[in-house]
N, C-alpha and C positions, 0 to 999 in steps of 0.2 A: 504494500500500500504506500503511497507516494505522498501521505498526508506530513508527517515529519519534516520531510525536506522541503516540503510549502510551506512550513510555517517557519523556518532557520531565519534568527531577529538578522541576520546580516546579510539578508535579501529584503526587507523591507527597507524603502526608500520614500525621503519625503519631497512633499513636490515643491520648485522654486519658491520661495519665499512664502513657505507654512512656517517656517522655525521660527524665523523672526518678525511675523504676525503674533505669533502665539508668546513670542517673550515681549514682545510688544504691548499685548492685553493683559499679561498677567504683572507685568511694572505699573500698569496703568493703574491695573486694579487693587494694588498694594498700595500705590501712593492715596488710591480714593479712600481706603480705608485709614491708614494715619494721616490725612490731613486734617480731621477735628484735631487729633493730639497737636500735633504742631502747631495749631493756630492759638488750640486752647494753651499751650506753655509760654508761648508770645502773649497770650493777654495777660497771664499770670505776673510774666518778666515785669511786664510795661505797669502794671499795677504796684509793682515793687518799686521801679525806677520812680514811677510817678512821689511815693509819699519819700522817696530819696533827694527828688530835686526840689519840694517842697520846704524838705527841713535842711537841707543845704545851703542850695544857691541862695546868693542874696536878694534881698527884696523886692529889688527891680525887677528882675525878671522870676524870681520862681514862682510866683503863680502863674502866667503865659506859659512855660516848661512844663508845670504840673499839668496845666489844660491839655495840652497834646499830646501830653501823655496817657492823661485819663481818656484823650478820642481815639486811641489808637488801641487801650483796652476794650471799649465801646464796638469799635473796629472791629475788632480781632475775636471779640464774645459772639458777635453777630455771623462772622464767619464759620465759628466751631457751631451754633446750632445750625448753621446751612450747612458743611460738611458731614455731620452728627446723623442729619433727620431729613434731609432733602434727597428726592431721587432724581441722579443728575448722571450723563454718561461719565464713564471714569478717565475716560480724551479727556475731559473741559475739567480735570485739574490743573493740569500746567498749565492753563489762561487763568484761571481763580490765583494760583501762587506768583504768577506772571502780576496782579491784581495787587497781590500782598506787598510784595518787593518794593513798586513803586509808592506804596502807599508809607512806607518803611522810610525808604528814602525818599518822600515829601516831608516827612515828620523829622527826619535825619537835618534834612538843609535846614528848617522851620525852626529846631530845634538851637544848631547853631546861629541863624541870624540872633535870634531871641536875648540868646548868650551872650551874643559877641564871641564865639569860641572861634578856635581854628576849626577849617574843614577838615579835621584828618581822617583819613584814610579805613580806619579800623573799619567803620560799623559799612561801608561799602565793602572791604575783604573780605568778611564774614556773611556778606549777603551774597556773594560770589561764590563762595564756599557751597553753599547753602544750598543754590539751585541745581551746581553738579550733585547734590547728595539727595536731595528729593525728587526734582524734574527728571520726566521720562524721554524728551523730547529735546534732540540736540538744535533743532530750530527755535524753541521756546528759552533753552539754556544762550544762544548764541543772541537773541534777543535781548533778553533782560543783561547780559554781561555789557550788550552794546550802551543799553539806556542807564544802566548805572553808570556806566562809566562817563559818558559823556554829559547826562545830569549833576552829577560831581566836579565834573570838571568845569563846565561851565559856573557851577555854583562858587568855584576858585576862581575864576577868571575876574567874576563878575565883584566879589571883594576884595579883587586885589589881593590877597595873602600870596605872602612866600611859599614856596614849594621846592621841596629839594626831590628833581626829577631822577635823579640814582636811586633815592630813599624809596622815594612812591614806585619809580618803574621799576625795581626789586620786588615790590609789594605785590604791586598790580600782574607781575607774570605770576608768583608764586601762588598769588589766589586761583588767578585762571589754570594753570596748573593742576593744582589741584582740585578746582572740581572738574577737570578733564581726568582726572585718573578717576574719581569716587563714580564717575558716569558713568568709564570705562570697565571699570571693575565689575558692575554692578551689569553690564552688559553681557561679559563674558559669563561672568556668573550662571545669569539669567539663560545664556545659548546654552550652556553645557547643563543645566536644568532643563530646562524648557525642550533638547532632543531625546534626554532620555526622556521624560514621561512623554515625551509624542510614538516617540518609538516602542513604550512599552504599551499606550492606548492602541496603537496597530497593532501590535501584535497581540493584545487581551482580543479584539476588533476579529483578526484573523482568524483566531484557532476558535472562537465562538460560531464566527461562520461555516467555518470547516465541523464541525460541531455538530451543526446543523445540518449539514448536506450528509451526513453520513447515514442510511438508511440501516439501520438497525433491525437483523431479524432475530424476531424472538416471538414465541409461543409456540402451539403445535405446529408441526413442518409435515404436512402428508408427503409421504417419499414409497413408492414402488421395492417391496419387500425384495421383488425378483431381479430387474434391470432399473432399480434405485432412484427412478425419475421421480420429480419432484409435483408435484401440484402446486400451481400458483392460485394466482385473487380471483381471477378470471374462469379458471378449472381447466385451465389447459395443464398439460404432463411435458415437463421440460426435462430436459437431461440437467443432471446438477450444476453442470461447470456453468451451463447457460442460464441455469435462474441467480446464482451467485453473482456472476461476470456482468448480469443487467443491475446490481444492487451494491455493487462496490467497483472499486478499482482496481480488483484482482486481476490478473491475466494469466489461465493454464496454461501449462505444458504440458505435455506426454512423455511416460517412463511410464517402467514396470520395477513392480516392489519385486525384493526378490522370492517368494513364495511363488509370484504370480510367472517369472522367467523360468524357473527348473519347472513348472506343469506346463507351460507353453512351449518354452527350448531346452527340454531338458538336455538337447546335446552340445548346450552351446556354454562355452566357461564362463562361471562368474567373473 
């Protein structure tokens, strides 16, 4: 029976770009899933920040600091119950995080006018960081890297501050950098997941089918006591090999046992 060597996992094969559909949907669906977390620990932070720039900064500006801070927990609450409890495809996370970021650094620049602070660099590093680690989508990651960056920098330009372009441009590749490896990693990962259980659903897929097409005989079998033919459904008398050979993938040959060779040739040598 030729059923075993149809089902060998190293003859299934997957077709053009199932792999990386399927690691596709299941990052998509992972990030839909911890996106409440994520937004919900960002409001948490920002609620922390908030009663910190409060009891800190000086009086001039910390309440304006504390208010956008407290809009950005407001923000960030209203996101975790839409993430949480809303049914939404799991594609339109990286536009929602796409959403956050900017919203991050409006409160980021808003934050510094407020101050009077420098623009530095940290809270756009780490939002860089951020998107390689959650985004599924190298066009959504290659977006938000673009508008950070150049909403920062323009946000420099526009206050005049010093910038020391070794310091920053160290910073700014190391970030990109690095969410290019966490994306990456997360990719590979995801391929070398993603073809075994594709390869193991073909082939659970296969041998079920195979499974199935096997025609199973079982209960009473009328067979001719004299010349051994068989009765089928129908009540026709078939020779054995031919009701067998119509109900599986057997294929006879011809030989003689040897019982049946010494009464037929007995002069012939075994």
């Amino acid at each position: 029976m030729n059923l075993p060597q149809a089902l060998q996992r190293s003859d299934i094969k997957l077709a053009p770009g199932e792999l990386e559909h399927h690691v596709q949907v299941s990052l998509d669906d992972t990030n839909r899933d911890l996106a409440w977390i994520r937004t919900g620990a960002t409001a948490f932070l920002f609620s922390v920040l908030a009663a910190v720039n409060y009891l800190t900064l000086p009086e001039a500006s910390n309440l304006q600091a504390t208010v956008f801070a407290l809009a950005i927990v407001v923000a960030f609450a209203c996101l975790t119950c839409y993430h949480r409890f809303a049914d939404y495809p799991s594609h339109r996370t990286n536009g929602l995080m796409f959403l956050e970021v900017c919203v991050l650094q409006a409160d980021f620049i808003a934050f510094s006018i407020v101050t009077d602070g420098m623009m530095g660099g940290f809270g756009l590093y780490v939002m860089i960081v951020a998107v390689g680690i959650f985004m599924t989508s190298r066009n959504w990651i290659v977006l938000s890297v673009v508008v950070l960056s150049a909403s920062w920098l323009a946000a420099v330009l526009y206050r005049g501050e010093p910038v020391s372009a070794t310091r920053e441009g160290l910073m700014m590749v190391t970030a990109i950098f690095c969410a290019w490896l966490f994306y990456t990693m997360r990719i590979r990962a995801g391929l070398r997941l993603g073809e075994h259980q594709l390869l193991e659903q073909k082939y659970k897929e296969g041998l079920e089918q195979a499974l199935l097409e096997i025609d199973t005989l079982s209960g009473l079998l009328p067979i001719c006591a004299q010349c051994k033919n068989i009765k089928d459904e129908s009540g026709d008398w078939l020779r054995i090999e031919t009701y067998v050979a119509a109900r599986s993938d057997v294929e006879f040959t011809h030989s003689l046992c040897p019982s049946c060779q010494v009464e037929l040739y007995p002069d012939l040598k075994r």
